[in-house]
C-alpha positions as CSV (number, residue, x, y, z in Angstrom):
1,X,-45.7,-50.1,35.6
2,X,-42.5,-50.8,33.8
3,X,-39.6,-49.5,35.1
4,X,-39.0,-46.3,32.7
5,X,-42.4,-44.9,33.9
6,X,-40.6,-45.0,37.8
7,X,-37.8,-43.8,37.1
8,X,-39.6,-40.4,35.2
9,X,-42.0,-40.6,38.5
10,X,-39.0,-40.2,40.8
11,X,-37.4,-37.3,38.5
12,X,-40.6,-35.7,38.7
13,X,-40.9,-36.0,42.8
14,X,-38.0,-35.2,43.2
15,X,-37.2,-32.3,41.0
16,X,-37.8,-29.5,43.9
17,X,-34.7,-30.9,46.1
18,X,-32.8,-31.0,42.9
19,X,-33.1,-26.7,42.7
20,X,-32.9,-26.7,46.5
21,X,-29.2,-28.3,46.5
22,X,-28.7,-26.4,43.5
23,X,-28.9,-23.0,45.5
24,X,-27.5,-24.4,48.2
25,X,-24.4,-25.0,45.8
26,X,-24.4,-21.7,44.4
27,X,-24.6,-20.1,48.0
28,X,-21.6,-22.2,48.8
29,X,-19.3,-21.3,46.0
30,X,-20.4,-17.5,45.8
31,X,-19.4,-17.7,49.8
32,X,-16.0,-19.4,49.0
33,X,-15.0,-17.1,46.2
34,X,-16.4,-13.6,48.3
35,X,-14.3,-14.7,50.8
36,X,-11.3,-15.4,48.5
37,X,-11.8,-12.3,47.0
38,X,-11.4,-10.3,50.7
39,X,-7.9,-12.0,51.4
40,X,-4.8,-9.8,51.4
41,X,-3.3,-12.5,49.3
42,X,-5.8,-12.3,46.6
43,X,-5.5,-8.6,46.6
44,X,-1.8,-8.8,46.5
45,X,-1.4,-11.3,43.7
46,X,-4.4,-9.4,41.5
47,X,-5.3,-6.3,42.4
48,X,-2.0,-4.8,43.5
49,X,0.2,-6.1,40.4
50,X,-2.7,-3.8,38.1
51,X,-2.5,-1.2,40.2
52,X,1.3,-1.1,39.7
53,X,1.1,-1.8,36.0
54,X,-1.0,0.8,35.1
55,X,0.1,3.9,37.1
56,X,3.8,2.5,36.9
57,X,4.3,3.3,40.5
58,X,4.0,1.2,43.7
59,X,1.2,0.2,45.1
60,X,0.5,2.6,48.0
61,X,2.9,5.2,47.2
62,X,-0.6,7.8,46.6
63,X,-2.2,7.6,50.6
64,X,1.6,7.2,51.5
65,X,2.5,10.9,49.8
66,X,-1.3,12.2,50.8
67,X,-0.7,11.2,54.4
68,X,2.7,12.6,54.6
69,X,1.8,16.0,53.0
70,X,-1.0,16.3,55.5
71,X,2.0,15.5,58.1
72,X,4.3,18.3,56.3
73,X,1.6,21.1,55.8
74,X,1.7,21.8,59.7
75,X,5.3,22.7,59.5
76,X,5.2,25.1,56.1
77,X,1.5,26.7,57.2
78,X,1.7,26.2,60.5
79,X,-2.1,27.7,62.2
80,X,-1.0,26.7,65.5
81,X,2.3,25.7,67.3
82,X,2.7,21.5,65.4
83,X,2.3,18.8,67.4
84,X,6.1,17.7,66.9
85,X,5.5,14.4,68.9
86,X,2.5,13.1,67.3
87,X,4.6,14.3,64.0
88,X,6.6,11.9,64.3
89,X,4.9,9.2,65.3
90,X,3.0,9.8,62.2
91,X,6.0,9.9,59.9
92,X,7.0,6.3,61.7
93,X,3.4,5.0,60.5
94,X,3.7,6.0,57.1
95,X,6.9,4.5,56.7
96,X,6.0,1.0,58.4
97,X,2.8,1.1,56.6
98,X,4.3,1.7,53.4
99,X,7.0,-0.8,53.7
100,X,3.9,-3.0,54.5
101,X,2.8,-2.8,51.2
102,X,5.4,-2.7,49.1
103,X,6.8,-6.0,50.3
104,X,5.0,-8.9,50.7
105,X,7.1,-10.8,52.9
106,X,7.8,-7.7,55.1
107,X,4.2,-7.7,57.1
108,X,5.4,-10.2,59.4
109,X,7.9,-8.4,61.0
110,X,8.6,-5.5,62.7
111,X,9.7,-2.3,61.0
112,X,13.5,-2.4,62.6
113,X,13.7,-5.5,60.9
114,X,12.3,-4.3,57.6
115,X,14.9,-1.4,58.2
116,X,17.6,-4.2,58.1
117,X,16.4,-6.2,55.4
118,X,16.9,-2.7,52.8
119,X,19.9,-1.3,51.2
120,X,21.8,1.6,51.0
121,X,20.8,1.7,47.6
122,X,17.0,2.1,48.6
123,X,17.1,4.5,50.9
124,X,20.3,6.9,50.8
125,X,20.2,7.3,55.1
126,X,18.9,3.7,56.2
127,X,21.2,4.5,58.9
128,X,20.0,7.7,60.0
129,X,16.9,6.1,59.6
130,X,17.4,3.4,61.6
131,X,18.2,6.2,64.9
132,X,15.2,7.9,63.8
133,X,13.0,5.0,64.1
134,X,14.6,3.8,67.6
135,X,14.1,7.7,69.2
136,X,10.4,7.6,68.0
137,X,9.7,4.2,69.4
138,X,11.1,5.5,72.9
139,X,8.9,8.4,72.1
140,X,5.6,6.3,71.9
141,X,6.3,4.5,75.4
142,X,8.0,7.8,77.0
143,X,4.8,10.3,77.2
144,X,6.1,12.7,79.7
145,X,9.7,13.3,78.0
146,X,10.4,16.5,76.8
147,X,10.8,16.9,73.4
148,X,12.9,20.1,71.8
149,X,12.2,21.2,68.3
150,X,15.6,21.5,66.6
151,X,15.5,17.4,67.7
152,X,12.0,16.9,66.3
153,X,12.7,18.9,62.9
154,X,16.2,16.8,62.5
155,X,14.3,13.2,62.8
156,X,11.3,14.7,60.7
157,X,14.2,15.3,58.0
158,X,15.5,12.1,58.3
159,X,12.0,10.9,57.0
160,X,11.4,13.1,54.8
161,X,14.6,12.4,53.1
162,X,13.7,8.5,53.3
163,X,10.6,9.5,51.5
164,X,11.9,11.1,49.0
165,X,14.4,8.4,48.4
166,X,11.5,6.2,48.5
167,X,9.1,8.3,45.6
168,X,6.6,9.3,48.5
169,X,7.9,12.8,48.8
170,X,9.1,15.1,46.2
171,X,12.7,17.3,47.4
């Protein structure tokens, strides 16, 4: 037995842990790239920039104005007395989620610091804003304060107007 005739025994023996590693390999790399594929990153740097591209609008800026239509429809058709607490608290999530989006950089920090980080030029009332934001975070940790409407409906403009400064709302 010459050595050629080995070497095509071995191939031959040997050929089923060949395909084993083989689909052990393919398991590996379909793993790695479903996994890649489920960052926020990967999202962000593909999926997000085509999103944008082809509607020409922010990414985000659709559940944004959904959510706060839902959030508005309470006070133009009211069917019951609105909720003016968990109104705002809503309006405060929408913002801070939207932000969240929008910005990559911004998902690390909290939204009074997002809040600093923009310009007049974004949003028309950042100030107003920024007062708004403060009284609904004292409204999340202070459940048994009493809240009066005329207060409610003047922070709840204070978003709206941020939204519409923003594209989420229409004036």
């Amino acid at each position: 037995m010459n050595i050629f005739e080995s070497v095509i025994s071995y191939s031959q023996v040997f050929w089923p842990v060949k395909v084993i590693f083989l689909w052990i390999s393919f398991v590996f790399v379909f793993y790695i790239l479903y996994s890649i594929w489920q960052t926020r990153w990967f999202k962000f740097v593909f999926g997000y920039a085509w999103v944008e591209f082809f509607t020409l609008r922010p990414y985000g800026l659709g559940k944004a104005a959904r959510q706060w239509h839902q959030v508005r429809r309470q006070f133009i058709h009211p069917r019951r007395k609105p909720n003016y607490r968990q109104s705002l608290i809503q309006a405060e999530a929408i913002l801070d989620d939207f932000l969240d989006d929008i910005v990559i950089f911004f998902q690390t920090i909290s939204l009074e610091q997002r809040l600093n980080h923009l310009e007049v030029a974004t949003i028309s009332n950042i100030e107003s804003l920024k007062l708004s934001v403060q009284f609904t975070e004292a409204l999340k940790t202070d459940q048994t304060g009493i809240l009066e409407e005329k207060e409610a409906l003047e922070h709840l403009e204070v978003y709206h107007r941020a939204f519409v400064d923003l594209g989420i709302a229409k004036d």
